[in-house]
N, C-alpha and C positions, 0 to 999 in steps of 0.2 A: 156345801159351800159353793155360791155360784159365783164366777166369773165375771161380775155387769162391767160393760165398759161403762168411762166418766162421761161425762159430755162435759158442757163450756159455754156459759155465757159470752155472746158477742164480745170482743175485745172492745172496752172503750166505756159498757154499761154499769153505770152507778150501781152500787147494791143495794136490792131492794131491802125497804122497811120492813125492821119486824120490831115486835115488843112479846118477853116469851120471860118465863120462869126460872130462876137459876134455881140451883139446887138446896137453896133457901128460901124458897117461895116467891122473893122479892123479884120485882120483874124490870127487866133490861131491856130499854132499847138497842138500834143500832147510835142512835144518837147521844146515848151514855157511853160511846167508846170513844173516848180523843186520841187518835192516832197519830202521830206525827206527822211517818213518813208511808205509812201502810196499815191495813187492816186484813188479816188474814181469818177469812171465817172457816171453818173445820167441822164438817158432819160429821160425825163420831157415834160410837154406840158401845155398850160395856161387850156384850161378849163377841166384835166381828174378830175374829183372828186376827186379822193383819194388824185392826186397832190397837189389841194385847202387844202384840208383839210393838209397836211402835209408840207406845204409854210415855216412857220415860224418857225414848228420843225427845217426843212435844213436848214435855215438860222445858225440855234441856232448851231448847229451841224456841221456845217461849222466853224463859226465863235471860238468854244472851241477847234475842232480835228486839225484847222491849226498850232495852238497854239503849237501843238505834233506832229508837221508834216506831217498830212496828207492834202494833198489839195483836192477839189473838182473841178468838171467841168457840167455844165449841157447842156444836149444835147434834142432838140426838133427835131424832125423826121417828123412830123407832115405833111400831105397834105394840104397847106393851100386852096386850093381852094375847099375839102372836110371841112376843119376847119377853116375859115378867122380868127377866134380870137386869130388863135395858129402862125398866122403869125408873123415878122420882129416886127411889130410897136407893135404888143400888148405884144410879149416877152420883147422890152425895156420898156413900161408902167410898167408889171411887175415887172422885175429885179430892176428898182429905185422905186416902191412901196416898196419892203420889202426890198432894201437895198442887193441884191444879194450879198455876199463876194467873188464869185466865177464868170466863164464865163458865160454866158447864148449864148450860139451856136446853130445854122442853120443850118441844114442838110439837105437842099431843096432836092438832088437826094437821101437821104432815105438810100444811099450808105455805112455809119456810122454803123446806125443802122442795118441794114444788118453785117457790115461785125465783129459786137460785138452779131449777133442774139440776139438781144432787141424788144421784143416780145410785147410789153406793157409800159403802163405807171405806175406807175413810175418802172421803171426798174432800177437795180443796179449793179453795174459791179467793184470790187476792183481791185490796184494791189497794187504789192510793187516793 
């Protein structure tokens, strides 16, 4: 398990477009999320540790902040051929294990994650 530090987009920059696969095939932009007051985007992956350990917290915290308008989205980056368990099938085992209130997204070309420099897991990216 390595260490990466986060990095951080500019304060102030809009979040970049994507359009990417939820765990139903179906494909989500960023522009399918009406946020209120915020949009909290979340790089996530089934087996990083720290993820497991904080599953239920995001659920909880999803499930209270949309309440107040802010939504979430989670995005996996993941190589699955480096990571098979972080692939398609085991992100929707997990998203209906804990009941995801939010998307769980696909970013096979890594492209996302790049162009929000997400450096790690769990990585966290706000906007308003």
């Amino acid at each position: 398990m390595s260490a990466t530090l986060s990095t951080m987009l500019e304060l102030g920059t809009t979040a970049p477009f994507f359009e990417l696969p939820d765990t139903e095939g179906n494909l989500i932009s960023i522009d399918d999320i009406h946020a209120e007051k915020g949009l909290l985007i979340m790089f996530i992956c089934n087996h990083c540790p720290y993820v497991i350990h904080l599953n239920e917290a995001l659920v909880d915290f999803a499930n209270e902040y949309s309440e107040q308008g802010i939504e979430c989205i989670a995005i996996s980056s993941n190589d699955i051929e480096s990571y098979p368990q972080d692939s398609p099938k085991f992100m929707k085992e997990l998203s209906d294990k804990y009941q995801f209130p939010y998307p769980y997204l696909f970013d096979e070309s890594q492209e996302v994650a790049k162009a929000y420099k997400a450096a790690c897991t769990p990585d966290f990216f706000l906007f308003n």
